[in-house]
C-alpha positions as CSV (number, residue, x, y, z in Angstrom):
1,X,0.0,0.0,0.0
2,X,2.7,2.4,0.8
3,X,4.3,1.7,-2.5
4,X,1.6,2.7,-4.4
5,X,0.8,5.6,-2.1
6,X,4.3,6.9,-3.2
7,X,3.9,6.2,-7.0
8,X,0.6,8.3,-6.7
9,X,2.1,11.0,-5.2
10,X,5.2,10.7,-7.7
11,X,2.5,11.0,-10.7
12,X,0.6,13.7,-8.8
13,X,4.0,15.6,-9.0
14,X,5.4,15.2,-12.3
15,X,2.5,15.3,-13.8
16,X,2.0,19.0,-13.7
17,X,5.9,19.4,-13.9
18,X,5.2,17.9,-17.8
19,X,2.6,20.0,-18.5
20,X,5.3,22.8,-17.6
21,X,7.7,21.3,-19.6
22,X,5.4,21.1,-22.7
23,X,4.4,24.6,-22.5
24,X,7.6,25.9,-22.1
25,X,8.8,24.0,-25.6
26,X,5.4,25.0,-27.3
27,X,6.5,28.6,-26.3
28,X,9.6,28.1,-27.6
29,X,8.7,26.9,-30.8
30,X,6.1,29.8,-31.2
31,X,8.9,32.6,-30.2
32,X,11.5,30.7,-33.0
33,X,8.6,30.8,-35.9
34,X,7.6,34.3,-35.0
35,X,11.5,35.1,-35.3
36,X,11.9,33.3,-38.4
37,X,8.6,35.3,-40.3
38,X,9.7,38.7,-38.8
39,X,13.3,38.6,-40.3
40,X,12.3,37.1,-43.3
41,X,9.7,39.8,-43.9
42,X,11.8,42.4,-42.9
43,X,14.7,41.8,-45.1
44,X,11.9,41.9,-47.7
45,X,10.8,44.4,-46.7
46,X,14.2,46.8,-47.8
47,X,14.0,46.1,-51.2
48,X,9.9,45.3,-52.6
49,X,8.1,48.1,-51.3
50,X,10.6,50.2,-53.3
51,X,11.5,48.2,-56.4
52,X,9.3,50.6,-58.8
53,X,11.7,53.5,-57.2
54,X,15.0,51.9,-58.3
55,X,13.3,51.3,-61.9
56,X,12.3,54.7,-62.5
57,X,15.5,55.6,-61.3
58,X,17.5,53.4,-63.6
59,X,15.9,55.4,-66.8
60,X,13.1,52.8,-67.7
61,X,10.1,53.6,-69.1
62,X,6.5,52.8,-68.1
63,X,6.5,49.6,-70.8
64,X,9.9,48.3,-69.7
65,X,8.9,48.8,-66.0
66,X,5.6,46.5,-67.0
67,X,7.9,43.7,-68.5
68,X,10.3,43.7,-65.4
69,X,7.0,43.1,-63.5
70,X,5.7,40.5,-65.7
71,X,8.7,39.1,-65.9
72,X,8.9,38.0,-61.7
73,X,5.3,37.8,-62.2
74,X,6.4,34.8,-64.6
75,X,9.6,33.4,-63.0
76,X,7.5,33.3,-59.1
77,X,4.9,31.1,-61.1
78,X,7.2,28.6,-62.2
79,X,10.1,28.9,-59.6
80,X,8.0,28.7,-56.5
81,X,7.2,24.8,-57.4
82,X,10.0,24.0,-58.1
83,X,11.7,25.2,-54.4
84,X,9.0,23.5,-52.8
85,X,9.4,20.2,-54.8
86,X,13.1,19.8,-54.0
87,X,12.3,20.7,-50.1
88,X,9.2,17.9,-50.5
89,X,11.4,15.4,-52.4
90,X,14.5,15.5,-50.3
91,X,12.9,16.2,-47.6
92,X,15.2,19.0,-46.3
93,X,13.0,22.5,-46.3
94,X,15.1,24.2,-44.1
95,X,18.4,23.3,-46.1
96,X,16.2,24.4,-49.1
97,X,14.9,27.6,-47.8
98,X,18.5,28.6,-46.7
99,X,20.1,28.4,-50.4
100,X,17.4,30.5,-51.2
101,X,17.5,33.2,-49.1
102,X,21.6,33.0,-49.8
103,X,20.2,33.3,-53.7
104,X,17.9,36.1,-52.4
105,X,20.9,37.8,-50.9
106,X,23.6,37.4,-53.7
107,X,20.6,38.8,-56.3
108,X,20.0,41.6,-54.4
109,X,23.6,42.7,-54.5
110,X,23.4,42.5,-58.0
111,X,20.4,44.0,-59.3
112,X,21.5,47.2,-56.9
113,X,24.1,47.6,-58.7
114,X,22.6,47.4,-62.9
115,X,21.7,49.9,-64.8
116,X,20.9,48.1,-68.2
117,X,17.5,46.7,-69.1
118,X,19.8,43.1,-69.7
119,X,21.4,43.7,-66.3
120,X,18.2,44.4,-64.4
121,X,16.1,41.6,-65.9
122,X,18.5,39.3,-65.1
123,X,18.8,40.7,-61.5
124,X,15.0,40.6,-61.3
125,X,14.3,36.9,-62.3
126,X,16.9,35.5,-59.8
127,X,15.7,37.9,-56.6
128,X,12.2,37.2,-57.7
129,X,12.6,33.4,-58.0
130,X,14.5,33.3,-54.9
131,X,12.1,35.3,-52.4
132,X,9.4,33.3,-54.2
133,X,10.9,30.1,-53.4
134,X,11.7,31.1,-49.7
135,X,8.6,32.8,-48.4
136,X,6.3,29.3,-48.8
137,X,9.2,27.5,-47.2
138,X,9.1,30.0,-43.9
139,X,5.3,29.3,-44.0
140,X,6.0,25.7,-43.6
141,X,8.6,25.5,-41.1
142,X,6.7,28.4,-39.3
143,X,3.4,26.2,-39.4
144,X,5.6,23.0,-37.9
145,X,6.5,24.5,-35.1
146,X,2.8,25.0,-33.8
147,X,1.6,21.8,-36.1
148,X,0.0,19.2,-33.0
149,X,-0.2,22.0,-30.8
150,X,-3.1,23.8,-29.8
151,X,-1.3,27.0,-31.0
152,X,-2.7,28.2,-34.3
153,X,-0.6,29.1,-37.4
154,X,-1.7,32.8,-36.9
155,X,0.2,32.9,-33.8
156,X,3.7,32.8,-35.6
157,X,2.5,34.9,-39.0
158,X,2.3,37.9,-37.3
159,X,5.9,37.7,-36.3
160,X,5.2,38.5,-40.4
161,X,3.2,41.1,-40.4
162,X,5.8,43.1,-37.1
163,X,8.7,42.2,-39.5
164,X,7.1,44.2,-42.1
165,X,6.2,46.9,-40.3
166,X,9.2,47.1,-38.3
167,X,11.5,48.2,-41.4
168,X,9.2,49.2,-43.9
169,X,8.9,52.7,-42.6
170,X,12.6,53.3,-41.3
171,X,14.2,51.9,-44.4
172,X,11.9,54.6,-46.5
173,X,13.5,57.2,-44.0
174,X,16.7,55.9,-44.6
175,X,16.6,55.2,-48.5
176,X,15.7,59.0,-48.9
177,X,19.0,60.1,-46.8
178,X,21.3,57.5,-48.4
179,X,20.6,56.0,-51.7
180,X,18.3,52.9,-53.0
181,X,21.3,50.8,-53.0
182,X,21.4,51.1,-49.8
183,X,18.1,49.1,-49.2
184,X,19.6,46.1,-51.5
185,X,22.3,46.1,-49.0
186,X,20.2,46.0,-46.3
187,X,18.3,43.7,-47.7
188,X,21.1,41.1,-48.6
189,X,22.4,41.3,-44.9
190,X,19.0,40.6,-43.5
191,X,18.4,37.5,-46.0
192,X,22.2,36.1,-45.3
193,X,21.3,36.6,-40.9
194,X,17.7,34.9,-41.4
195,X,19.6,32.2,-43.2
196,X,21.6,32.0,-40.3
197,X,18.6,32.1,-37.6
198,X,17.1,28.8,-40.1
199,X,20.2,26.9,-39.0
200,X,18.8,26.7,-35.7
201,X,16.1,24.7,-36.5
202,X,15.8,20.9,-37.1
203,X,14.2,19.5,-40.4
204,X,10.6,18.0,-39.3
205,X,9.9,14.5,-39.0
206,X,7.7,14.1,-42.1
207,X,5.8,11.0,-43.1
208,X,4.4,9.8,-46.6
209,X,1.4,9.4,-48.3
210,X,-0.9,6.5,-47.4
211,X,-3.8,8.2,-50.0
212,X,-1.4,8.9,-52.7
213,X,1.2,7.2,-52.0
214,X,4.6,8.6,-54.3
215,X,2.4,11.0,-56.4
216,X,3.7,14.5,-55.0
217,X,1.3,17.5,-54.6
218,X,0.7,17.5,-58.3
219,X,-0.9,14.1,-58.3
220,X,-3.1,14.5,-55.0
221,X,-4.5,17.9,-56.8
222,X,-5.3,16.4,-59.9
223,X,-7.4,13.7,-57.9
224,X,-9.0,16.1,-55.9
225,X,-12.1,17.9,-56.6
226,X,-11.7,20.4,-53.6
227,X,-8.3,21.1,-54.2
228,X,-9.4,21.9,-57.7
229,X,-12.7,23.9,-56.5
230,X,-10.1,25.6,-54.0
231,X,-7.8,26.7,-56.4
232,X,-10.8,27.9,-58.9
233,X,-12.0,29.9,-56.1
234,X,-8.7,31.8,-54.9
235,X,-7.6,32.4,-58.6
236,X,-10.9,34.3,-58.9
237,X,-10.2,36.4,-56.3
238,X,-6.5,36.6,-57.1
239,X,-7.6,38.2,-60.3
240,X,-9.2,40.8,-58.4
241,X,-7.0,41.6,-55.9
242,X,-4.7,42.8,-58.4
243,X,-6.2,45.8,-59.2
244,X,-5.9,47.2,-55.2
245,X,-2.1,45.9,-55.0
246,X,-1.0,48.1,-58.5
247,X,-3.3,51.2,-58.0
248,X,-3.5,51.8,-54.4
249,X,-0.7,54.6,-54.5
250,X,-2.2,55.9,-58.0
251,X,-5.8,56.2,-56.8
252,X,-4.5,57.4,-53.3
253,X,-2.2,60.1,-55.1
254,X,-6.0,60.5,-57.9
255,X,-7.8,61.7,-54.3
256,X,-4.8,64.1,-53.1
257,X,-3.0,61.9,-51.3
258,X,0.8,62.3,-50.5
259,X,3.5,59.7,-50.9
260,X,3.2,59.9,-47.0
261,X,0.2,58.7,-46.9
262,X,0.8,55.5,-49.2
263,X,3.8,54.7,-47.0
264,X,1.1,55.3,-43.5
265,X,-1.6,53.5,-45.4
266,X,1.1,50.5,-46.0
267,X,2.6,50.4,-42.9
268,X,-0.8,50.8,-40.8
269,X,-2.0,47.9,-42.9
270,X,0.5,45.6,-41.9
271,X,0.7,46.6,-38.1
272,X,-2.9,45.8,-37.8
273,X,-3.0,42.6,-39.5
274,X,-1.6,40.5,-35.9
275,X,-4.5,41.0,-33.3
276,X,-6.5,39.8,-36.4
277,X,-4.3,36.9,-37.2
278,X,-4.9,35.8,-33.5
279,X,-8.5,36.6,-33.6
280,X,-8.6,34.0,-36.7
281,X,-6.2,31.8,-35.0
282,X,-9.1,31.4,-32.0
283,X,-11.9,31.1,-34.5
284,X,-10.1,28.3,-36.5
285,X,-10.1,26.6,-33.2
286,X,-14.0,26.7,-32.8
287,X,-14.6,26.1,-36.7
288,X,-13.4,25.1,-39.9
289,X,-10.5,26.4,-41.2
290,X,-12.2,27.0,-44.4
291,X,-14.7,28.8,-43.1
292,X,-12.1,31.7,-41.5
293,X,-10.6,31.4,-45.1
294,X,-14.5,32.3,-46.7
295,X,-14.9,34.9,-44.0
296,X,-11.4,36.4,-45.4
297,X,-12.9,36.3,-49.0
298,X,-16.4,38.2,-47.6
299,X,-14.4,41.1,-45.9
300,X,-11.7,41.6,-48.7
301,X,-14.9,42.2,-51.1
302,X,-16.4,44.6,-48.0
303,X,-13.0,46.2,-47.8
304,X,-12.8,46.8,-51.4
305,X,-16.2,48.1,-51.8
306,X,-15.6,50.5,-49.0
307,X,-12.5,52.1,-50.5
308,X,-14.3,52.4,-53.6
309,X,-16.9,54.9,-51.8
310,X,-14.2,57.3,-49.5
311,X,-14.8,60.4,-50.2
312,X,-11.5,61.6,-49.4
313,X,-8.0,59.7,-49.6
314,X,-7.8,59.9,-45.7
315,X,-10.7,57.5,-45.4
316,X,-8.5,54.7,-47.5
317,X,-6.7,53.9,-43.5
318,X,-9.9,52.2,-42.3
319,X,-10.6,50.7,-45.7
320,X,-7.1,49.3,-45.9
321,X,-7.5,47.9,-41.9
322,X,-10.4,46.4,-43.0
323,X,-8.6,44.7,-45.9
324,X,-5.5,43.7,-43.4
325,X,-8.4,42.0,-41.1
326,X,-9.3,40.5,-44.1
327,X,-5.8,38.8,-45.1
328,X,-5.7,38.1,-41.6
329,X,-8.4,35.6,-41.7
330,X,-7.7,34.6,-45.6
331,X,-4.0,33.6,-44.9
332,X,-4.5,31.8,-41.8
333,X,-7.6,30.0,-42.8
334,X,-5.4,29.0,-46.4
335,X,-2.7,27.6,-44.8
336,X,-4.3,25.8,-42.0
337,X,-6.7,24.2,-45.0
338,X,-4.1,23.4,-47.2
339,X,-2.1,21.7,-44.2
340,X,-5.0,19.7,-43.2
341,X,-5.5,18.3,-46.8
342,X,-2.0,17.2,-47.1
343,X,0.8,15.2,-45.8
344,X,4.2,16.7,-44.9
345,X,5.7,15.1,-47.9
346,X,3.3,17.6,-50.3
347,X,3.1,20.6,-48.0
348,X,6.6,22.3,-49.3
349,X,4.6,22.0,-53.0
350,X,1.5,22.6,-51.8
351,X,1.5,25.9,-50.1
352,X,3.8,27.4,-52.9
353,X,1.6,26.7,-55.3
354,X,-1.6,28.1,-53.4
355,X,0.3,31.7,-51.7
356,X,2.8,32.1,-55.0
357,X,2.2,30.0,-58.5
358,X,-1.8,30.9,-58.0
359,X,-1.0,34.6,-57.2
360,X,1.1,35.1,-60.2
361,X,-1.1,33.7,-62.3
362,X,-3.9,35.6,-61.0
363,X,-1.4,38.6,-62.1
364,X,-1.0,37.9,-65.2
365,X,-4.7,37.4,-65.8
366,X,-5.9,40.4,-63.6
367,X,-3.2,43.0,-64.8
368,X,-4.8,43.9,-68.6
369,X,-8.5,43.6,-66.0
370,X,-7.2,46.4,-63.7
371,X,-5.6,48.6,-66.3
372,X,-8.8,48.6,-68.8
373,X,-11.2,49.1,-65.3
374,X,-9.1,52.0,-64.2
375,X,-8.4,53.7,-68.1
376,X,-12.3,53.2,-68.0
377,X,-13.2,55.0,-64.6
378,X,-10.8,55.4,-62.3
379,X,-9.5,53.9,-59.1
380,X,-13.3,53.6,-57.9
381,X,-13.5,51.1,-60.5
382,X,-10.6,48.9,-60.3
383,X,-11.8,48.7,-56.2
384,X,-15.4,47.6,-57.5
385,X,-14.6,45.2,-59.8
386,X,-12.3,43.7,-57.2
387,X,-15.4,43.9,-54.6
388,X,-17.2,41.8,-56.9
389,X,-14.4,39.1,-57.3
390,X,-14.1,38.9,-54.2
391,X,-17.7,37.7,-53.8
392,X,-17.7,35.4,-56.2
393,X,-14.9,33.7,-54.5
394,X,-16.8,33.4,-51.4
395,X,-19.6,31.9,-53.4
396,X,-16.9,29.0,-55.0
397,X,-15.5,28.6,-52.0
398,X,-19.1,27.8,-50.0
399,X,-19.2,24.3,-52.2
400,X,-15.5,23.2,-50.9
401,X,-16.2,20.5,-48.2
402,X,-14.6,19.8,-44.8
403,X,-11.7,18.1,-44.4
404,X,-11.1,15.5,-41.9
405,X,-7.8,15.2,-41.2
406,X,-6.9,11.9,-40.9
407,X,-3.9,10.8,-38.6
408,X,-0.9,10.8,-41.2
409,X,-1.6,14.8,-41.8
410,X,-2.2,15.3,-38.3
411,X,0.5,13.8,-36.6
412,X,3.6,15.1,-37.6
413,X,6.5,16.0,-35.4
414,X,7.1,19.5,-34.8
415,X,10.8,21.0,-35.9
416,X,12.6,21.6,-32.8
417,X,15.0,24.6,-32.1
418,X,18.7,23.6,-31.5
């Protein structure tokens, strides 16, 4: 009796020590992914925000400044694949996602320094297919650190979102005393240091197929009607989201707004997406992920409508916060989805093709839609049309059914800090 009086007492006490133990790690992991999204978004945010700056100052006219965009447009839709296949089929995402942020570093050294439309395409394709390559990968070791916890993917993407916000507003600052070569170097050393911060993570334990067993993300999507309806639906409201993305700071500027207000209206954005990706986080948790993901659609096409009727260009702040709430609850409720539909050995593909290959194609569609909206009436226009896509997406994406995940997409391991 007293031996078992003692082995009670022992599992009274370690129980809760654990519990302690396991918190401590989840907290871990969530404190690693958030660093991992905010230096990756931050070394991004040098150089993107201010790309159309360095063309313009390079000489380049309106039609060679289209191509260059085209052209990443182009090299993201086939490049991001093809990053996340090698990390799916070797099975090494973080040794994957650290040649390409060194790639994403080298590239930006060297399109800084060109001057020549041959010089600066080349620099374009191989920053643009590097940074496309990467930022799925640091959504999918971000996701693995939370992945069987009760911690939701939102919780580390707004580590995102505070990288983003962090820099983009100082670097402008900065850019305007110095010189725009100064944000490629800025950018390169933030991209070579996050590289360095991936090293400290362990490659996750990842398991294979049992539905599809050997046929990659490719396969599983061509055998899957919701993947298919999914995809249908987002590259709907892809097309539309275009418009917003290339005429914010033109229709902004059409109202009387100042450069400063573009750069507030951006940064604001950003900052506010986080309590919002917790909030969708928490929801996940008490529904669908697919459902946060439809919610996403519904507010983006609110948003948009809303922005369409400001009277003034002030009144584009709450419209854009109610567009960051909006990718708040769109980018969580994706990835969580997507992660719940397939197995580790697809996920690297998978979510590349869904946040990267769809969205450039969605660009190259919804570009000539934007331009001929706006040449017709204006930035009111290009924000109605995207209101309306928008919708429909949330009407496509109403058929998609739940997804049980079964225990081989459920159970993996998550990657553990060093």
């Amino acid at each position: 009796m007293r031996a078992r009086a003692g082995q009670s007492d022992s599992s009274g006490i370690m129980a809760p020590l654990m519990d302690a133990a396991s918190s401590a790690s989840t907290r871990r992991r969530v404190w690693a992914g958030r660093a991992l999204q905010f230096a990756f978004n931050g070394a991004t945010g040098f150089i993107v925000p201010f790309l159309g700056l360095f063309y313009k100052q390079a000489g380049l006219s309106g039609i060679e400044i289209g191509f260059l965009v085209s052209l990443g447009a182009v090299v993201s839709l086939l490049g991001a694949p093809l990053w996340g296949t090698l990390a799916d089929r070797t099975g090494r995402p973080i040794r994957a996602l650290q040649v390409a942020l060194a790639g994403a570093g080298f590239s930006a050294l060297f399109l800084g320094r060109q001057s020549t439309m041959l010089g600066l395409g080349i620099g374009t394709a191989a920053f643009t297919g590097c940074v496309a390559g990467a930022w799925p990968l640091v959504d999918l070791i971000s996701l693995a650190q939370v992945r069987g916890t009760k911690v939701g993917f939102g919780a580390v993407r707004l580590g995102g979102s505070l990288g983003w916000t962090a820099v983009v507003v100082p670097a402008g600052l900065w850019l305007e005393r110095t010189s725009l070569w100064s944000g490629f170097l800025g950018g390169a050393v933030a991209y070579f240091l996050t590289a360095l911060l991936a090293s400290r993570f362990l490659e996750p334990v990842r398991e294979a197929s049992i539905d599809n067993p050997g046929t990659g993300f490719f396969g599983t999507l061509r055998k899957s009607p919701p993947l298919m309806l999914m995809a249908a639906a987002l590259l709907i409201f892809g097309v539309g989201f275009t418009g917003p993305k290339q005429f914010m700071a033109i229709y902004i500027a059409d109202l009387g707004g100042s450069e400063i207000l573009v750069g507030l209206v951006s940064g604001l954005g950003a900052f506010f997406e986080w309590p919002f990706m917790l909030l969708a986080d928490r929801l996940s948790a008490q529904s669908r992920p697919s459902r946060v993901m439809r919610r996403g659609l519904l507010i983006f096409a609110f948003g948009w409508l809303a922005a369409a009727v400001i009277p003034s260009a002030a009144w584009y702040i709450p419209a854009r916060i109610i567009v960051s709430a909006s990718y708040s609850f769109y980018i969580v409720g994706l990835v969580s989805t997507v992660s719940r539909r397939l197995t580790m050995a697809e996920s690297g593909t998978g979510i590349a093709f869904f946040t990267v290959t769809l969205p450039a194609v969605a660009d190259l569609l919804g570009g000539p839609v934007s331009g001929w909206s706006y040449d017709l009436a204006g930035g009111r226009a290009v924000h109605v049309v995207a209101a309306i896509l928008g919708a429909l997406s949330w009407l496509v994406m109403r058929r998609l059914p739940p997804a049980d995940a079964s225990p081989h997409t459920s159970s993996l391991q998550s990657v553990r800090t060093a």
